[in-house]
N, C-alpha and C positions, 0 to 999 in steps of 0.2 A: 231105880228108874230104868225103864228097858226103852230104846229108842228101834223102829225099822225105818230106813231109808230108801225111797225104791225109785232109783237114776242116781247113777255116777257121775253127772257132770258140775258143773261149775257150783253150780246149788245145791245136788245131792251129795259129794264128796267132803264141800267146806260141813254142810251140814252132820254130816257122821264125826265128822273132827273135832267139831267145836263140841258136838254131845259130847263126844268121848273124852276133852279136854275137859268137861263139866262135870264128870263122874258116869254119868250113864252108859248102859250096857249096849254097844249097838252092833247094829245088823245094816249092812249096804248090799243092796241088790241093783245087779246093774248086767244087763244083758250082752253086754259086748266091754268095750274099754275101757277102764276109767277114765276119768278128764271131758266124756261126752263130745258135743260137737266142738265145745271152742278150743278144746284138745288136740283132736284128732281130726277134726275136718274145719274149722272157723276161723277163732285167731290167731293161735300158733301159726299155723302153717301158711296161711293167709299173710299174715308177716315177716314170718322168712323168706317167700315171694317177694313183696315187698321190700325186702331189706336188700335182696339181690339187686333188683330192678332200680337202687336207689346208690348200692354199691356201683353199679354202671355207670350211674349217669356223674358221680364227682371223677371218675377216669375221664368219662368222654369230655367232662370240662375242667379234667385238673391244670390244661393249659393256661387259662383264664389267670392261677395259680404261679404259674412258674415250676410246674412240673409235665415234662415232656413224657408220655409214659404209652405211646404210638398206638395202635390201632386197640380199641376194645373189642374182644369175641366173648361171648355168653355162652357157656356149655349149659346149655340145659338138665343133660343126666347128671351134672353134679348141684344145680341147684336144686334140682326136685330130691336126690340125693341128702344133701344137709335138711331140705324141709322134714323126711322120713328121719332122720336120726335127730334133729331136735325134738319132733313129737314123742319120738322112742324113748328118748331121755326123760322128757319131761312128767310121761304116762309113768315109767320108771319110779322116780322120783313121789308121783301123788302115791302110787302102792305103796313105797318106803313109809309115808309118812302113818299111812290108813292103818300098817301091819303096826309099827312103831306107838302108835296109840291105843294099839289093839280091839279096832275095828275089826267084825266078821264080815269078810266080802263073802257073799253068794253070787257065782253065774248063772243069771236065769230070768226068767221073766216072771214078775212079780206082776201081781193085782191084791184089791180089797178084796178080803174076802168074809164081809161082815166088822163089828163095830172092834177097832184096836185090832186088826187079826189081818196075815194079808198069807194067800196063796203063792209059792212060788214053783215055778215048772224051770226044774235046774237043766244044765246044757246037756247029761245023759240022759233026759226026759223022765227022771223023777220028780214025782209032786209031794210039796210038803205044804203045811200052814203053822205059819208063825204068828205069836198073840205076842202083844208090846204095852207099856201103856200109853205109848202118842206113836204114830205114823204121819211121815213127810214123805208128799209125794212130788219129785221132783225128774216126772219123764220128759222135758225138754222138747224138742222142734222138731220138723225134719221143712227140708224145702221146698214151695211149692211148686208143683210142674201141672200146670194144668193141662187135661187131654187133647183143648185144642190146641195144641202148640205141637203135639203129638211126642213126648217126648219118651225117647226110647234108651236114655241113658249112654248113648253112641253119636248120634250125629245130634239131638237135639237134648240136652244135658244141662245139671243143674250147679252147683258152684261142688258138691259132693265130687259127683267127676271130673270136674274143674282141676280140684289138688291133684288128681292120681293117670292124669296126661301122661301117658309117656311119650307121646311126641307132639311138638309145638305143634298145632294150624296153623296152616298159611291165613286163613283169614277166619273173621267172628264174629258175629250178630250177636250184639249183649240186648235182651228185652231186661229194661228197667235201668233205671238210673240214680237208683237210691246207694247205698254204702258198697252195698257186697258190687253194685254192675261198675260202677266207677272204680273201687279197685282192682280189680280182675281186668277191668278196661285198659284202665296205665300198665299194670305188668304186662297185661299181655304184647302191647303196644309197644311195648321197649324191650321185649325178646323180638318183635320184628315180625310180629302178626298184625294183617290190616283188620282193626277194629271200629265197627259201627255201633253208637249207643244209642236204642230207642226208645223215648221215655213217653207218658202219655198226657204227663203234666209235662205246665208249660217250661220247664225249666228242672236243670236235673238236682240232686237232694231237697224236691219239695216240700219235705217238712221243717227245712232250718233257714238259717236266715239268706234272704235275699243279696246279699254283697256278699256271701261266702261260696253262695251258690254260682253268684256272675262269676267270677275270681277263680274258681277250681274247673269250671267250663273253658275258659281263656286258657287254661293250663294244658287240660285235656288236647284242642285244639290244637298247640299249639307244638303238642306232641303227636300231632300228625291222626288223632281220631275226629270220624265225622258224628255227628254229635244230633240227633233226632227228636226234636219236643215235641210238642203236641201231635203226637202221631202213634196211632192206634195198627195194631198187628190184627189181620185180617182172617191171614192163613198161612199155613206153614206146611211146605212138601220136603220131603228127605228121600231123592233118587241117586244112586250111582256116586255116593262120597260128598253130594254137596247138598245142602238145606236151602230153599226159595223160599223165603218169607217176603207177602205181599203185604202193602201196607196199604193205609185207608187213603192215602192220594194217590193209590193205583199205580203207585212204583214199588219196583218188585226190587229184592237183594238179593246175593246169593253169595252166601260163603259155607265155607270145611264146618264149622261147626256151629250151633244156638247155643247160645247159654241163659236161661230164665233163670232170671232174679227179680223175680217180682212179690219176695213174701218167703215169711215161712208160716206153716201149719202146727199147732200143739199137739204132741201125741200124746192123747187122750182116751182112744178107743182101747178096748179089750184091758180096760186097769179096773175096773169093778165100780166107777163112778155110779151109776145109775140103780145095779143092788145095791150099795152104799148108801145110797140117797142123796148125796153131794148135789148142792143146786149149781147148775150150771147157767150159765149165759153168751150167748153165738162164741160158742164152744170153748170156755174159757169156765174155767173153777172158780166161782166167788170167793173169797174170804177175807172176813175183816184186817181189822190194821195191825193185828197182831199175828197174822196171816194163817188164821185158823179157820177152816171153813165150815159151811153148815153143820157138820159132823162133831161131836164133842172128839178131841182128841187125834184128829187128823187135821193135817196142817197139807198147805200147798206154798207152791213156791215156781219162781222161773217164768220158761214160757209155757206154763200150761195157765198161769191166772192172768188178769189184767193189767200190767205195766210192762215199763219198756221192756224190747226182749233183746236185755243186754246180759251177758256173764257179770259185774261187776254188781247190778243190779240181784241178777239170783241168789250170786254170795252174802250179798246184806241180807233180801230176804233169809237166808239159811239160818243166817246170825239170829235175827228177829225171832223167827220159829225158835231153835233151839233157848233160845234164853226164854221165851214162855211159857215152855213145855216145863223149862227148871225150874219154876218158880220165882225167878225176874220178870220185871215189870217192860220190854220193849216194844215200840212204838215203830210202824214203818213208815218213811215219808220217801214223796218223790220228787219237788218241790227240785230238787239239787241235783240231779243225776247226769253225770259228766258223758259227751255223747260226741265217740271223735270218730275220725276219718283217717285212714293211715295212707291217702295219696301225697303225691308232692305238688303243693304244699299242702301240709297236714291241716286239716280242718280241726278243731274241738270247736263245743259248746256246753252251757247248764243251762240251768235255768228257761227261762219266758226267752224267745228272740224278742227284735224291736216289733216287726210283723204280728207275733200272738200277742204282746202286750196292748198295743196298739188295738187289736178284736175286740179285746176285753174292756177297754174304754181306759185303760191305765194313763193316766195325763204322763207319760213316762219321760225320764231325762237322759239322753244319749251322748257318752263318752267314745271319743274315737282318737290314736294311732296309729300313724301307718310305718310299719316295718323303714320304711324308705327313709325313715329322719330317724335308724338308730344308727348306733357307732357300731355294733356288734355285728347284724344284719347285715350291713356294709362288709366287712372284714371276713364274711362267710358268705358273701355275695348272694344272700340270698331276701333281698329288697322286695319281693312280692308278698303282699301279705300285711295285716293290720288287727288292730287288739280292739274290740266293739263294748262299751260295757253300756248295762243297762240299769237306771233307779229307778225307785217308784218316783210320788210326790213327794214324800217325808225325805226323799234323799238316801233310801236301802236300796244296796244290789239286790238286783231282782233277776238278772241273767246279764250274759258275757258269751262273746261269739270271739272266733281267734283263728288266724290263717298265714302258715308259716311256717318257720321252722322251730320242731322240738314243741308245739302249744299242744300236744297231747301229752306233754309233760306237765307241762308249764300250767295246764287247767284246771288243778286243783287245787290251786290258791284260791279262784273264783268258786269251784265249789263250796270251800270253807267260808268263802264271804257270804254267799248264796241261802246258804244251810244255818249261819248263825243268824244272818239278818244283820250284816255290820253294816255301817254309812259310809254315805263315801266318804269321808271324812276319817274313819276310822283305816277303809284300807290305806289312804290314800298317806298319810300317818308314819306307813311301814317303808322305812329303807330299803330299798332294794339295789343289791350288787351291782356294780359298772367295770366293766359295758357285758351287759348280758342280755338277752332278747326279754329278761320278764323283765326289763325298765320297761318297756310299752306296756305292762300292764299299772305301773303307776303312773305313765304318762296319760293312757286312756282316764284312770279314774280323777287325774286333774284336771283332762279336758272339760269333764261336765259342769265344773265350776269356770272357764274359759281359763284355768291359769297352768295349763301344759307348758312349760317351759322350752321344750326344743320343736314344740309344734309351726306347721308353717304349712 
Protein backbone atom coordinates (compact mmCIF):
# COMPACT_ATOMS: atom_id res chain seq x y z
CA UNK A 1 0.00 0.00 0.00
CA UNK A 2 1.54 3.41 -1.25
CA UNK A 3 0.15 6.43 0.82
CA UNK A 4 0.71 10.47 -0.54
CA UNK A 5 0.21 13.03 2.04
CA UNK A 6 -0.05 16.63 0.86
CA UNK A 7 0.37 19.33 4.27
CA UNK A 8 2.64 18.72 7.08
CA UNK A 9 0.67 19.79 9.77
CA UNK A 10 -1.20 18.49 12.53
CA UNK A 11 -3.38 16.14 10.21
CA UNK A 12 -0.95 15.62 7.56
CA UNK A 13 2.15 14.74 9.59
CA UNK A 14 0.14 12.24 12.35
CA UNK A 15 -1.27 11.12 9.09
CA UNK A 16 1.98 9.89 7.24
CA UNK A 17 2.93 8.40 10.76
CA UNK A 18 0.32 6.32 11.52
CA UNK A 19 0.44 5.00 7.59
CA UNK A 20 3.89 4.29 8.15
CA UNK A 21 3.28 2.72 11.51
CA UNK A 22 0.54 0.64 9.54
CA UNK A 23 2.93 -0.65 6.97
CA UNK A 24 2.51 1.63 4.04
CA UNK A 25 4.86 3.19 1.77
CA UNK A 26 4.53 7.11 2.25
CA UNK A 27 5.18 10.30 0.81
CA UNK A 28 4.57 13.78 2.74
CA UNK A 29 4.53 16.79 0.79
CA UNK A 30 4.56 19.92 2.61
CA UNK A 31 5.70 23.33 1.32
CA UNK A 32 7.26 25.02 4.02
CA UNK A 33 7.54 23.27 7.92
CA UNK A 34 6.50 20.55 9.27
CA UNK A 35 4.05 20.85 12.27
CA UNK A 36 1.91 23.48 9.85
CA UNK A 37 0.14 26.25 11.67
CA UNK A 38 -0.39 24.81 15.23
CA UNK A 39 3.57 24.37 15.02
CA UNK A 40 4.85 27.11 13.81
CA UNK A 41 2.48 29.86 13.96
CA UNK A 42 -0.90 28.52 16.37
CA UNK A 43 -0.47 26.56 19.58
CA UNK A 44 2.94 26.10 20.24
CA UNK A 45 3.94 29.40 20.18
CA UNK A 46 0.73 30.89 21.10
CA UNK A 47 1.34 29.12 24.47
CA UNK A 48 4.63 29.78 25.13
CA UNK A 49 3.15 33.50 25.04
CA UNK A 50 0.91 32.36 27.32
CA UNK A 51 2.98 30.55 29.50
CA UNK A 52 5.17 33.85 29.91
CA UNK A 53 2.34 36.08 30.54
CA UNK A 54 1.15 33.57 33.22
CA UNK A 55 4.75 33.02 34.61
CA UNK A 56 4.33 36.98 35.46
CA UNK A 57 1.62 37.12 36.88
CA UNK A 58 2.28 34.12 40.11
CA UNK A 59 5.63 36.75 40.54
CA UNK A 60 3.52 39.74 40.59
CA UNK A 61 1.33 37.89 43.23
CA UNK A 62 3.78 35.44 44.85
CA UNK A 63 3.34 37.91 47.78
CA UNK A 64 -0.15 36.85 48.38
CA UNK A 65 2.22 33.65 49.07
CA UNK A 66 4.71 34.66 51.43
CA UNK A 67 7.21 35.01 48.93
CA UNK A 68 8.82 38.51 48.61
CA UNK A 69 10.44 38.40 45.03
CA UNK A 70 10.21 42.70 44.22
CA UNK A 71 9.58 44.13 41.19
CA UNK A 72 8.53 41.93 37.93
CA UNK A 73 10.09 43.12 34.39
CA UNK A 74 9.26 41.08 31.14
CA UNK A 75 12.00 41.01 28.65
CA UNK A 76 10.34 40.47 25.64
CA UNK A 77 13.50 39.45 23.36
CA UNK A 78 13.77 36.60 25.61
CA UNK A 79 10.21 35.52 25.53
CA UNK A 80 9.74 35.80 21.87
CA UNK A 81 13.22 34.05 22.01
CA UNK A 82 12.10 30.70 23.97
CA UNK A 83 8.79 30.89 21.80
CA UNK A 84 11.46 30.50 18.47
CA UNK A 85 13.44 27.66 20.26
CA UNK A 86 10.41 25.78 21.49
CA UNK A 87 8.96 25.70 17.86
CA UNK A 88 12.62 24.81 16.71
CA UNK A 89 12.71 21.94 18.95
CA UNK A 90 9.52 20.77 18.45
CA UNK A 91 9.60 21.02 14.34
CA UNK A 92 12.95 19.21 15.16
CA UNK A 93 11.60 16.46 16.94
CA UNK A 94 8.24 15.74 14.28
CA UNK A 95 11.16 15.40 11.43
CA UNK A 96 12.93 12.92 13.91
CA UNK A 97 9.93 11.04 14.18
CA UNK A 98 8.75 11.23 10.13
CA UNK A 99 12.73 10.19 9.19
CA UNK A 100 12.53 7.51 12.13
CA UNK A 101 9.48 5.87 10.41
CA UNK A 102 10.67 6.32 7.25
CA UNK A 103 8.46 8.61 5.72
CA UNK A 104 9.57 10.49 2.24
CA UNK A 105 9.20 14.22 3.05
CA UNK A 106 9.12 16.31 -0.32
CA UNK A 107 9.56 20.25 -0.30
CA UNK A 108 7.04 21.50 -2.54
CA UNK A 109 3.65 22.08 -3.49
CA UNK A 110 1.56 19.46 -4.20
CA UNK A 111 -1.81 19.11 -6.02
CA UNK A 112 -4.27 16.38 -7.54
CA UNK A 113 -3.29 15.70 -10.52
CA UNK A 114 -5.93 13.11 -11.63
CA UNK A 115 -7.38 9.92 -9.86
CA UNK A 116 -4.51 8.36 -7.00
CA UNK A 117 -1.89 10.54 -8.69
CA UNK A 118 -0.70 14.19 -7.33
CA UNK A 119 1.73 16.64 -9.13
CA UNK A 120 4.42 18.17 -7.04
CA UNK A 121 6.48 21.43 -7.92
CA UNK A 122 9.60 20.75 -5.60
CA UNK A 123 11.35 24.03 -3.98
CA UNK A 124 14.23 24.10 -6.94
CA UNK A 125 11.07 24.20 -9.36
CA UNK A 126 11.18 20.84 -10.52
CA UNK A 127 7.98 19.12 -11.38
CA UNK A 128 7.22 15.46 -10.71
CA UNK A 129 3.83 13.20 -10.58
CA UNK A 130 3.43 10.89 -8.03
CA UNK A 131 0.63 7.85 -8.20
CA UNK A 132 -0.20 6.21 -4.65
CA UNK A 133 -3.09 3.96 -3.96
CA UNK A 134 -5.08 6.65 -1.55
CA UNK A 135 -4.23 10.36 -1.16
CA UNK A 136 -4.86 12.67 1.94
CA UNK A 137 -5.17 15.87 1.49
CA UNK A 138 -4.59 17.72 4.41
CA UNK A 139 -3.44 21.65 3.32
CA UNK A 140 -4.80 23.43 6.46
CA UNK A 141 -5.88 27.28 7.13
CA UNK A 142 -4.27 30.46 6.76
CA UNK A 143 -6.04 33.68 8.64
CA UNK A 144 -8.57 35.79 7.43
CA UNK A 145 -7.67 39.49 6.68
CA UNK A 146 -10.17 40.75 4.96
CA UNK A 147 -9.43 43.83 2.46
CA UNK A 148 -11.52 46.10 4.17
CA UNK A 149 -9.59 46.14 7.22
CA UNK A 150 -6.92 47.00 4.71
CA UNK A 151 -4.39 44.70 6.04
CA UNK A 152 -0.99 45.18 5.14
CA UNK A 153 0.87 42.70 7.39
CA UNK A 154 2.68 45.84 9.31
CA UNK A 155 0.26 48.09 10.96
CA UNK A 156 -2.87 46.04 10.23
CA UNK A 157 -1.88 42.18 10.93
CA UNK A 158 -3.08 38.92 11.58
CA UNK A 159 -2.20 36.53 14.67
CA UNK A 160 0.71 35.18 11.88
CA UNK A 161 2.58 38.59 12.50
CA UNK A 162 1.27 38.59 15.78
CA UNK A 163 4.18 35.65 16.91
CA UNK A 164 7.03 37.35 14.91
CA UNK A 165 6.82 41.00 16.73
CA UNK A 166 9.86 42.02 17.48
CA UNK A 167 8.89 44.89 19.31
CA UNK A 168 5.90 45.18 21.90
CA UNK A 169 3.16 48.04 20.74
CA UNK A 170 2.41 50.34 22.86
CA UNK A 171 -1.22 49.80 22.20
CA UNK A 172 -3.84 47.19 19.87
CA UNK A 173 -7.08 46.95 18.41
CA UNK A 174 -8.00 43.12 18.52
CA UNK A 175 -11.15 42.85 15.86
CA UNK A 176 -12.81 39.61 17.15
CA UNK A 177 -13.29 38.13 20.37
CA UNK A 178 -13.37 34.54 19.78
CA UNK A 179 -10.14 32.23 21.12
CA UNK A 180 -7.20 33.38 18.95
CA UNK A 181 -8.52 37.69 19.99
CA UNK A 182 -8.92 36.87 23.65
CA UNK A 183 -5.53 35.32 23.85
CA UNK A 184 -3.49 37.56 22.17
CA UNK A 185 -5.65 40.10 24.16
CA UNK A 186 -4.43 38.95 27.85
CA UNK A 187 -0.76 38.44 26.65
CA UNK A 188 -0.54 41.26 25.16
CA UNK A 189 -2.10 43.22 28.14
CA UNK A 190 0.43 41.86 30.61
CA UNK A 191 3.64 42.66 28.58
CA UNK A 192 1.95 46.29 29.13
CA UNK A 193 0.26 47.00 25.65
CA UNK A 194 -3.18 49.04 26.10
CA UNK A 195 -5.57 46.53 24.53
CA UNK A 196 -9.12 47.10 23.00
CA UNK A 197 -11.31 43.89 22.02
CA UNK A 198 -14.05 44.45 19.44
CA UNK A 199 -16.37 41.78 18.94
CA UNK A 200 -19.65 42.07 17.00
CA UNK A 201 -21.75 39.64 18.94
CA UNK A 202 -23.10 40.35 21.89
CA UNK A 203 -20.64 38.95 24.04
CA UNK A 204 -17.02 37.67 23.58
CA UNK A 205 -16.44 33.48 22.80
CA UNK A 206 -19.98 33.58 21.18
CA UNK A 207 -20.21 30.20 20.39
CA UNK A 208 -19.75 28.57 24.04
CA UNK A 209 -21.46 28.89 27.00
CA UNK A 210 -22.89 31.91 28.51
CA UNK A 211 -21.19 31.78 32.21
CA UNK A 212 -17.82 30.95 30.87
CA UNK A 213 -18.16 33.74 28.53
CA UNK A 214 -19.45 36.46 31.41
CA UNK A 215 -16.48 34.93 33.80
CA UNK A 216 -13.28 35.21 31.17
CA UNK A 217 -14.75 39.03 30.29
CA UNK A 218 -14.62 40.04 34.08
CA UNK A 219 -11.11 38.65 33.81
CA UNK A 220 -10.05 40.44 30.74
CA UNK A 221 -11.39 43.54 32.38
CA UNK A 222 -10.05 43.33 35.10
CA UNK A 223 -6.78 43.06 33.56
CA UNK A 224 -7.09 46.41 32.45
CA UNK A 225 -8.52 45.58 28.64
CA UNK A 226 -11.59 47.48 27.36
CA UNK A 227 -13.83 45.06 26.01
CA UNK A 228 -16.18 45.94 22.73
CA UNK A 229 -19.71 43.84 21.89
CA UNK A 230 -22.04 44.59 19.77
CA UNK A 231 -19.95 46.80 17.77
CA UNK A 232 -19.23 46.56 14.09
CA UNK A 233 -15.87 48.03 12.49
CA UNK A 234 -16.67 50.41 9.79
CA UNK A 235 -13.29 51.38 8.42
CA UNK A 236 -9.91 51.18 8.96
CA UNK A 237 -6.96 53.95 8.02
CA UNK A 238 -3.11 53.17 8.64
CA UNK A 239 -1.17 56.74 8.45
CA UNK A 240 2.18 57.60 10.05
CA UNK A 241 2.62 54.40 12.57
CA UNK A 242 -0.79 54.47 13.91
CA UNK A 243 -4.19 52.59 12.62
CA UNK A 244 -7.95 54.65 13.03
CA UNK A 245 -10.57 52.21 13.13
CA UNK A 246 -14.11 53.80 13.19
CA UNK A 247 -16.73 52.04 14.57
CA UNK A 248 -20.48 51.77 13.92
CA UNK A 249 -21.24 54.23 16.98
CA UNK A 250 -19.23 56.60 15.27
CA UNK A 251 -16.31 56.44 17.68
CA UNK A 252 -13.14 56.33 16.36
CA UNK A 253 -9.74 54.17 18.10
CA UNK A 254 -6.49 54.54 17.49
CA UNK A 255 -3.71 52.44 18.24
CA UNK A 256 0.32 51.08 17.06
CA UNK A 257 -1.24 48.10 15.60
CA UNK A 258 -4.83 45.84 14.31
CA UNK A 259 -4.84 42.63 14.86
CA UNK A 260 -7.99 40.50 12.80
CA UNK A 261 -9.06 37.58 14.29
CA UNK A 262 -11.99 37.04 12.98
CA UNK A 263 -11.70 33.54 11.13
CA UNK A 264 -9.60 31.58 9.27
CA UNK A 265 -9.78 30.42 5.44
CA UNK A 266 -9.07 26.73 4.07
CA UNK A 267 -6.37 26.54 1.63
CA UNK A 268 -8.06 25.00 -0.99
CA UNK A 269 -7.16 26.69 -4.22
CA UNK A 270 -4.45 25.73 -6.84
CA UNK A 271 -4.56 21.68 -4.94
CA UNK A 272 -6.42 20.23 -8.08
CA UNK A 273 -9.90 19.94 -6.29
CA UNK A 274 -12.09 20.83 -9.38
CA UNK A 275 -10.00 18.66 -12.25
CA UNK A 276 -10.33 16.14 -9.50
CA UNK A 277 -13.92 16.43 -9.37
CA UNK A 278 -13.95 16.51 -5.41
CA UNK A 279 -17.46 18.06 -4.55
CA UNK A 280 -17.12 20.95 -2.70
CA UNK A 281 -19.45 22.98 -0.42
CA UNK A 282 -18.98 27.10 0.57
CA UNK A 283 -15.43 25.93 0.20
CA UNK A 284 -14.98 23.10 2.22
CA UNK A 285 -14.25 19.34 0.92
CA UNK A 286 -17.22 17.07 1.54
CA UNK A 287 -16.46 13.55 2.85
CA UNK A 288 -18.06 10.95 4.52
CA UNK A 289 -17.58 9.63 8.15
CA UNK A 290 -14.79 7.71 7.11
CA UNK A 291 -13.44 10.92 5.74
CA UNK A 292 -13.14 9.83 2.15
CA UNK A 293 -14.42 12.18 -0.26
CA UNK A 294 -16.42 12.01 -3.47
CA UNK A 295 -13.34 10.75 -5.07
CA UNK A 296 -12.64 6.86 -4.63
CA UNK A 297 -9.29 6.83 -2.84
CA UNK A 298 -8.72 10.29 -1.68
CA UNK A 299 -9.41 11.16 1.62
CA UNK A 300 -9.63 14.92 3.31
CA UNK A 301 -9.01 15.91 6.43
CA UNK A 302 -8.43 19.31 8.92
CA UNK A 303 -9.44 22.60 7.99
CA UNK A 304 -10.10 22.12 4.64
CA UNK A 305 -13.50 19.88 5.27
CA UNK A 306 -16.39 20.56 7.63
CA UNK A 307 -15.65 20.39 11.53
CA UNK A 308 -14.13 22.13 14.07
CA UNK A 309 -10.87 23.66 12.90
CA UNK A 310 -8.97 22.30 15.79
CA UNK A 311 -5.36 20.35 15.52
CA UNK A 312 -6.52 17.60 17.99
CA UNK A 313 -9.62 17.33 15.82
CA UNK A 314 -7.28 16.85 12.41
CA UNK A 315 -5.20 14.38 14.23
CA UNK A 316 -8.24 12.00 14.84
CA UNK A 317 -9.37 12.77 11.44
CA UNK A 318 -5.75 11.50 10.25
CA UNK A 319 -6.25 8.37 12.38
CA UNK A 320 -9.66 7.74 10.81
CA UNK A 321 -8.40 8.17 7.18
CA UNK A 322 -5.38 6.24 7.53
CA UNK A 323 -7.09 3.10 9.21
CA UNK A 324 -9.60 2.97 6.18
CA UNK A 325 -7.34 3.41 3.71
CA UNK A 326 -5.83 -0.16 5.63
CA UNK A 327 -8.51 -1.82 5.58
CA UNK A 328 -9.95 -1.19 9.18
CA UNK A 329 -13.31 -0.33 9.75
CA UNK A 330 -13.07 3.55 11.41
CA UNK A 331 -15.74 5.69 12.14
CA UNK A 332 -15.41 9.73 12.63
CA UNK A 333 -17.53 11.49 15.44
CA UNK A 334 -17.66 14.90 16.77
CA UNK A 335 -20.25 14.56 19.38
CA UNK A 336 -17.08 14.91 21.98
CA UNK A 337 -14.56 17.30 20.88
CA UNK A 338 -12.71 19.08 23.75
CA UNK A 339 -12.58 22.84 22.77
CA UNK A 340 -10.20 25.08 25.37
CA UNK A 341 -9.03 28.43 26.00
CA UNK A 342 -5.55 28.95 27.21
CA UNK A 343 -6.48 32.45 29.03
CA UNK A 344 -6.31 32.95 32.70
CA UNK A 345 -8.61 31.49 33.63
CA UNK A 346 -8.47 28.54 31.41
CA UNK A 347 -11.73 28.04 29.56
CA UNK A 348 -12.48 24.17 28.29
CA UNK A 349 -15.49 22.66 27.05
CA UNK A 350 -17.15 19.15 24.79
CA UNK A 351 -19.91 18.42 24.06
CA UNK A 352 -23.66 20.51 23.75
CA UNK A 353 -23.23 23.93 26.10
CA UNK A 354 -26.62 24.30 28.37
CA UNK A 355 -27.44 27.20 25.65
CA UNK A 356 -27.25 24.55 22.25
CA UNK A 357 -28.90 21.99 24.25
CA UNK A 358 -31.45 24.14 25.33
CA UNK A 359 -32.09 25.20 20.98
CA UNK A 360 -32.42 21.76 20.34
CA UNK A 361 -35.54 21.24 22.77
CA UNK A 362 -33.10 18.77 25.12
CA UNK A 363 -35.36 18.91 28.48
CA UNK A 364 -31.56 19.05 29.67
CA UNK A 365 -30.18 18.60 33.61
CA UNK A 366 -27.55 21.03 34.80
CA UNK A 367 -24.80 20.09 37.35
CA UNK A 368 -22.87 22.98 38.67
CA UNK A 369 -19.50 23.74 41.07
CA UNK A 370 -17.88 26.55 41.66
CA UNK A 371 -14.04 26.67 42.24
CA UNK A 372 -14.75 28.79 45.51
CA UNK A 373 -16.06 25.85 47.73
CA UNK A 374 -12.67 23.57 46.87
CA UNK A 375 -9.85 23.05 49.27
CA UNK A 376 -7.34 22.90 46.45
CA UNK A 377 -8.46 26.25 44.54
CA UNK A 378 -8.32 27.88 47.89
CA UNK A 379 -4.50 26.75 48.50
CA UNK A 380 -3.55 28.04 44.85
CA UNK A 381 -5.83 31.03 45.39
CA UNK A 382 -7.21 30.61 42.49
CA UNK A 383 -11.24 30.72 43.40
CA UNK A 384 -12.60 32.13 40.11
CA UNK A 385 -13.98 29.64 38.12
CA UNK A 386 -16.54 26.54 38.27
CA UNK A 387 -17.28 22.97 36.70
CA UNK A 388 -20.78 23.22 34.41
CA UNK A 389 -21.98 19.56 33.54
CA UNK A 390 -24.59 18.92 31.27
CA UNK A 391 -27.38 15.53 30.90
CA UNK A 392 -29.89 14.73 28.78
CA UNK A 393 -33.36 13.34 30.09
CA UNK A 394 -32.12 9.51 30.64
CA UNK A 395 -29.58 11.09 32.90
CA UNK A 396 -26.12 10.83 30.10
CA UNK A 397 -23.55 13.52 29.88
CA UNK A 398 -24.18 15.28 26.93
CA UNK A 399 -21.55 18.33 27.51
CA UNK A 400 -19.38 20.04 30.38
CA UNK A 401 -18.13 23.63 30.43
CA UNK A 402 -15.03 24.41 33.09
CA UNK A 403 -13.23 27.76 33.97
CA UNK A 404 -10.14 27.65 36.15
CA UNK A 405 -7.28 26.48 36.77
CA UNK A 406 -5.51 23.37 34.80
CA UNK A 407 -9.53 22.46 33.23
CA UNK A 408 -7.79 22.16 29.84
CA UNK A 409 -6.19 19.44 31.49
CA UNK A 410 -8.66 18.27 33.59
CA UNK A 411 -11.24 18.08 30.26
CA UNK A 412 -10.85 14.98 29.33
CA UNK A 413 -12.34 13.11 31.72
CA UNK A 414 -15.59 14.81 30.34
CA UNK A 415 -14.71 14.01 27.13
CA UNK A 416 -14.42 10.17 27.89
CA UNK A 417 -17.85 10.65 29.56
CA UNK A 418 -19.21 12.56 26.62
CA UNK A 419 -17.89 10.08 23.92
CA UNK A 420 -18.99 6.91 25.77
CA UNK A 421 -22.43 8.18 26.83
CA UNK A 422 -21.82 7.32 30.70
CA UNK A 423 -24.63 8.56 33.50
CA UNK A 424 -24.28 10.52 35.74
CA UNK A 425 -24.38 8.08 37.99
CA UNK A 426 -21.66 6.14 36.41
CA UNK A 427 -19.15 9.21 36.57
CA UNK A 428 -20.25 10.39 39.54
CA UNK A 429 -19.21 6.54 40.76
CA UNK A 430 -15.42 7.39 40.12
CA UNK A 431 -13.21 8.49 43.12
CA UNK A 432 -11.45 11.31 42.63
CA UNK A 433 -8.20 12.47 44.46
CA UNK A 434 -8.33 15.11 47.44
CA UNK A 435 -7.92 17.93 47.28
CA UNK A 436 -7.32 18.33 43.76
CA UNK A 437 -9.38 20.93 41.42
CA UNK A 438 -11.02 17.62 39.45
CA UNK A 439 -13.15 17.09 42.80
CA UNK A 440 -15.32 19.75 41.19
CA UNK A 441 -15.94 17.64 38.51
CA UNK A 442 -17.50 15.01 40.89
CA UNK A 443 -19.01 17.69 42.82
CA UNK A 444 -20.64 19.22 39.60
CA UNK A 445 -21.96 15.62 38.47
CA UNK A 446 -23.54 15.15 42.23
CA UNK A 447 -25.12 18.40 41.94
CA UNK A 448 -27.53 17.37 39.34
CA UNK A 449 -28.96 14.94 41.49
CA UNK A 450 -28.96 17.85 44.53
CA UNK A 451 -26.47 15.78 46.56
CA UNK A 452 -23.03 17.76 46.06
CA UNK A 453 -21.61 17.38 49.35
CA UNK A 454 -19.50 20.62 49.86
CA UNK A 455 -22.03 22.66 47.78
CA UNK A 456 -23.34 25.97 49.39
Amino acid sequence: MKVIVIGGGPGGYVAALKAAILGAETILVEKDQVGGTCLNRGCIPTKSFLQSADCLNQVVNAGRFGVMSGTAVMDYAIVLERKNQLVKQLVGGVGFLLKKRGVKVIRGIGKLAGERSVSVVTEDGNEQTLTADAVILATGSKPVAADAFHYDGIHVITSDEALRLEKLPDSMVILGGGVIGCEFGQFFRKMGCKVTIVELAGRILPMEDTDASTLLAKALKKDGIDILTGTKVDAVTACGGTVSVLLSDGKTLEAEKMLVSIGRKPLTEGIGLEEAGLAIKKGKILVDEKMQTSVDGCYAIGDIVDSPALAHVASREAVVAVENIMGRDSVMTYHAVPRCVYTHPEIACVGMTEDRAKEKGIACQIGRFNMAGLGKAMVMGETSGFVKVIADEASCLIGAVMAGPHVTDMVSELAVAVQLGLSVRQLGSVIHPHPTIAEAVMEAVHDIGGEAVHSF
